[in-house]
Structures are given as structure tokens and as C-alpha cells.
C-alpha angles and dihedrals in degrees: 000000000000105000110222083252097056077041088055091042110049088048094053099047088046094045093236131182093204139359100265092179114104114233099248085060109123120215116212119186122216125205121180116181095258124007097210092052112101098218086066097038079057092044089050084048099077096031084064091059099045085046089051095053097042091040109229131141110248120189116199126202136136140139125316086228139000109320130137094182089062086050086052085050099047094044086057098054091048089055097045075045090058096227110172098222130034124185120186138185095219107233088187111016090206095042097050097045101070084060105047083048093066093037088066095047071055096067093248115128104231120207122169126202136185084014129036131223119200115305093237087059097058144036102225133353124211116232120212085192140323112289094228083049093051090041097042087044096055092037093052088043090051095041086048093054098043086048067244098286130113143033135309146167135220114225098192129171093265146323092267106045103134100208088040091054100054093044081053089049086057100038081063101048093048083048099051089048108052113010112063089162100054120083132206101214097171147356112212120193104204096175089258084290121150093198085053097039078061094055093040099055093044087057088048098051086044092052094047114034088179090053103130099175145027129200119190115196100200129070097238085047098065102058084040089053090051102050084051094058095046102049089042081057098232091121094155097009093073115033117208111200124171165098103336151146106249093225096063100046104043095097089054099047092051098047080049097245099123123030106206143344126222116212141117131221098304088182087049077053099055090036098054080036095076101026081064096051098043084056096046085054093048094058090246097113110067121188089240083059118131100187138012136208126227122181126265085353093071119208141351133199113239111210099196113311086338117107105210117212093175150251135337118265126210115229117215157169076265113055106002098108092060096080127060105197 
């Protein structure tokens, strides 16, 4: 429950007259890997409506890019908060681990989502999918789109990046496996920075004048990619594919700068995200647990200590403007 110090805190950072949460009121602290990233304010999105029916209170901060020290930072303030429930998309698996491990000595359930820390420094992660679907997936789209012949890059978030590490491991193996004809010429980290994906890109396309695709593996790449493409005027010449938001890549799916775009409900993510958490803390998700039920998003199947959310979902000229996220 809430300490007097997370009490003090929370009044004086509202500017409240008087502590309206009840004492019963669980706090549950939510760190994405970088709080002005889209893919995380649509993540919180639906935190915040999963906070709002189970009526706890969620406090949201993380870095304002990619830095697993400041997660670090921020964990240890929570714990020294006394929150009752920390999530955390792990910017560095190992980094983070040492402390969410004292967070739960603490007293403080621990689940990760998007990212994994080590298993021994958290009770469940939620998976978003499976690392070999979401690599098999981008590999097979790229491959599609080339007639699997030629060469292409990987702009990912950076080089440590414990979940993009592991979808690269597999976009090589599937590579390896089935496209004999495709080539990975380069992998470029740009801090899960759109300004820096562009440059990136146009380094890439300069680098490589037979370079027929690009995959970014971050949300901020995909649309960077894109506007590199376009004002190097290879719109068609050089596809970009992805892990992206729907929202920031339509205009660029529909000018036919960017084929597809690989995700899956990032607001469905956050949301289970917390339900998770506020059980954990309750004592109704045990670690023997099969399946687990959110809300109004129903059950999930739980594969170990791994929540699933599902499978990934191609975005689109299609279907893109279906979805608002």
C-alpha cells in the first residue's frame, strides 16, 4: 500500500488540498523505455484505462530517449516511493534486473512488458508476441516484397535493446534459412529517434546505392525511414516495412512510400499491462496460472511466466485506416 512518503508526495506534486485516495488504493508505476515515444503514450493509453476501472492510482515517467541508466534512476525512486506495483519496458535486460530485483525484496510485484528483464527480476512479462513470430513475420514481409532477392538494412532503436535484439536474432535465422538471395548490409541504432531513423536512412541509401529495402525495427524508425525515402526521391525504388503506430505512417502508406507496417494493439498491451500487475498484487495471478483474464479484453493464454497478447498484425493500404492508435 501507498508509504507516508509516496502519500506526501503525490499531494504535493497534485497541489492538493487533501489525500482523496482511499487507503486501500493501490499505486502501480509505469515505465516505458522512452515517454515521448508514441509507441509508449499509446501504450499509457490504455494503462490509463485499465488504471481508471480498477481504480488504482498509475504514475507514468521515463526517459525522454533511450537510457537504461535513467530507468535504473527512476526504479529506484519508486522503490524508495513505495509504489506497490512497477512495469517496465526493459531498455537493457541485464541493467534493469539488479533493480527490480530490489524493488521486489522491497515488497513491490514487479511485471515487464514490450521488453523483458531477467525472469528472476520479475513475476510475468507480457508478451506482445513471441520474438521468432515478430522476426519471421518482418523477415517473410521484406522477403515478399523483394520476390526475395536483393539487399536490405535494419534501422532498430539501439544496439542494446534487449527485445530488438532478440527479433534481429530471429530476422537472421529466418534469413539464413530460407533467403539465400537477400543480404543484410548494415544495422543502424538511431535512440528510437525519428529525426535520427531519417539520417540514418539517408546514410544508409548513400552507402549502399543497390539497397532495395529498409526494416526498422523501432516504432520512431519506420516513419524516419519513410521521409528519407521520399525526399531522396526513391519512393518505390527503396521500400521501408516495419514495426510502427498506424497513425504515424498512414500518409506514407498511402503515398507508397512505405508497404506495411508490422504491430499489434499497443493500447490492448498497456492495458493488459496493469490488469496484470493489480492482480499480481492482489494475490489472483499465481505463477502456476494457464490463462488470465483482462477486462473487457477477456482471456489470455499464459505460456509459462509469459502473458501472450497475440500475434503480430500487418497494417496496410487496406486496412490501415481502420485503426486510430
Amino acid at each position: 500500500m501507498k508509504s507516508l512518503l509516496l502519500r506526501l508526495t503525490l499531494f504535493l506534486c497534485a497541489g492538493l488540498a487533501a489525500t482523496t485516495a482511499a487507503d486501500s488504493e493501490l499505486v502501480v508505476a509505469f515505465l516505458p523505455k522512452s515517454k515521448g515515444n508514441a509507441y509508449f503514450i499509446s501504450c499509457k493509453a490504455g494503462a490509463d484505462k485499465a488504471a481508471k476501472e480498477l481504480g488504482v492510482e498509475l504514475l507514468f515517467d521515463g526517459p525522454t530517449d533511450s537510457n537504461a541508466a535513467k530507468q535504473n534512476e527512476i526504479v529506484e525512486n519508486w522503490i524508495t516511493l513505495g509504489v506497490d506495483v512497477i512495469a517496465v519496458a526493459a531498455e537493457n535486460k541485464e541493467g534493469i534486473s539488479t533493480a527490480l530485483r530490489k524493488a521486489q525484496k522491497a515488497g513491490i510485484k514487479v511485471v515487464t512488458y514490450d521488453a523483458d528483464s531477467m525472469p528472476d527480476a520479475r513475476s510475468f512479462f507480457v508478451n506482445q508476441a513471441t520474438p521468432q513470430g515478430i522476426g519471421y513475420g518482418l523477415m517473410d514481409e521484406a522477403a515478399r516484397l523483394l520476390n526475395s532477392e536483393g539487399e536490405f538494412a535494419i534501422i532498430t532503436a539501439s544496439l542494446t535493446a534487449a527485445n530488438q535484439r532478440e527479433w534481429q536474432k530471429h530476422i537472421e535465422a529466418r534469413l539464413a534459412e530460407k533467403y539465400p538471395k537477400m543480404k543484410l548490409v548494415a544495422v543502424r541504432p538511431c535512440d528510437d529517434l525519428k529525426d535520427k531513423a531519417q539520417s540514418e536512412a539517408t546514410a544508409l541509401m548513400s552507402a549502399n546505392p543497390n539497397l532495395k529495402l529498409i526494416l526498422a525495427i523501432c516504432s520512431p524508425g519506420v516513419p524516419g525511414a519513410a521521409e528519407a525515402v521520399k525526399q531522396a526521391g526513391k519512393t518505390g525504388k527503396v521500400k521501408v516495412i516495419g514495426l510502427g503506430l498506424p497513425n504515424e505512417n498512414k500518409r506514407y502508406v498511402h503515398e507508397g512510400v512505405t508497404d506495411s507496417v508490422i504491430l499489434w494493439n499497443t493500447g490492448d498491451l498497456g492495458y493488459l499491462t496493469i490488469y496484470a500487475g493489480v492482480a499480481l498484487a492482489k494475490g489472483e495471478l499465481k505463477p502456476d496460472a494457464k490463462t488470465f483474464k483482462a477486462g473487457k479484453l477477456g482471456s489470455f493464454e499464459i505460456i509459462g511466466d509469459n502473458i501472450m497478447l497475440g500475434k503480430p498484425f500487418i497494417f496496410n493500404k487496406g486496412n490501415i485506416d481502420q485503426f486510430d492508435f
